[in-house]
C-alpha positions in Angstrom: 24.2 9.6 -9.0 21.9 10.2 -12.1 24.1 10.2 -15.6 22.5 11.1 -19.1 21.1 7.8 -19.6 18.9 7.7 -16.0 17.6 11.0 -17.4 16.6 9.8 -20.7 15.5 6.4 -19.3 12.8 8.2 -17.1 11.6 11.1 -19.6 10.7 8.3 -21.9 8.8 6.2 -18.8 7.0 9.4 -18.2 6.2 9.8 -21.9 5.1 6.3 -21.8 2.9 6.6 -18.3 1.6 9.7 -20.3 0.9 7.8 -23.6 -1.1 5.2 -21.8 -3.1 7.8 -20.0 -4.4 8.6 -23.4 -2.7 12.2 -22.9 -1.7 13.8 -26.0 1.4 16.3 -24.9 2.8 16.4 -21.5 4.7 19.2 -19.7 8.4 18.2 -18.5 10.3 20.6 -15.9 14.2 19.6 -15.5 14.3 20.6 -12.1 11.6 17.8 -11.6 12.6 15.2 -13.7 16.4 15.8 -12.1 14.8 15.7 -8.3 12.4 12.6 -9.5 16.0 10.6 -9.6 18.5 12.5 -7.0 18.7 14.0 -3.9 17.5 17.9 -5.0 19.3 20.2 -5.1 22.3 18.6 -6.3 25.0 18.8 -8.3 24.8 21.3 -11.3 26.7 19.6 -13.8 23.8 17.0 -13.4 21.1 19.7 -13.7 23.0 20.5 -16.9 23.1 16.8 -17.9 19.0 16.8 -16.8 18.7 20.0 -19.3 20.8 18.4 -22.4 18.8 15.0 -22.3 15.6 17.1 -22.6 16.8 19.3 -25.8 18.2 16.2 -27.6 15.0 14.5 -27.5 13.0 17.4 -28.9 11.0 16.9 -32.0 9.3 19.3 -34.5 6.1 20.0 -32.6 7.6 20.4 -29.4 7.9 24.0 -27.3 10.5 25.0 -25.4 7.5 26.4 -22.5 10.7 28.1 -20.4 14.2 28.9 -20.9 17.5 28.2 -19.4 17.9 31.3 -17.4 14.3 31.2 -16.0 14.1 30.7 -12.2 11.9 27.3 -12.3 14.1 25.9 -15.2 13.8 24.3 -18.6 10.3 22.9 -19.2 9.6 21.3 -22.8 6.1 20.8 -23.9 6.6 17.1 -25.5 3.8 15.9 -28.2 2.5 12.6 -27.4 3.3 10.0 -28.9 6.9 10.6 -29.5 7.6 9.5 -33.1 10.8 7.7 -34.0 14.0 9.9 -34.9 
């Protein structure tokens, strides 16, 4: 079972994957970063979890692409490379 910390673990791997790829923002979806560590479709309360981990770590720059309520979910455009808190 993912918790908060699995989800944060892996958006930073994928910001890191991104990073070396010389990308300069990349496109997050919760629905897909939730399914790239569970069984999908599971729990909600996870998919809320998935959702909350991807707000905290937005920075000034960053664009909330899709909103809550949207059918596909959340998806956060993140500028690369993620500067410290």
């Amino acid at each position: 079972m993912a918790s908060s910390d699995h989800y944060s673990q892996e958006l930073n791997a994928q910001f890191g994957r991104a990073v070396s790829r010389g990308m300069k923002h990349i496109l997050i979806n919760a629905r897909e970063l939730h399914s790239s560590l569970d069984d999908f479709p599971g729990s909600n309360d996870r998919l809320v979890s998935c959702r909350l981990v991807m707000r905290n770590e937005m920075k000034a720059g960053d664009v909330l692409v899709v909103e809550e309520d949207h059918l596909v979910g959340v998806t956060v455009r993140y500028l690369l490379p993620r500067a410290a808190h």
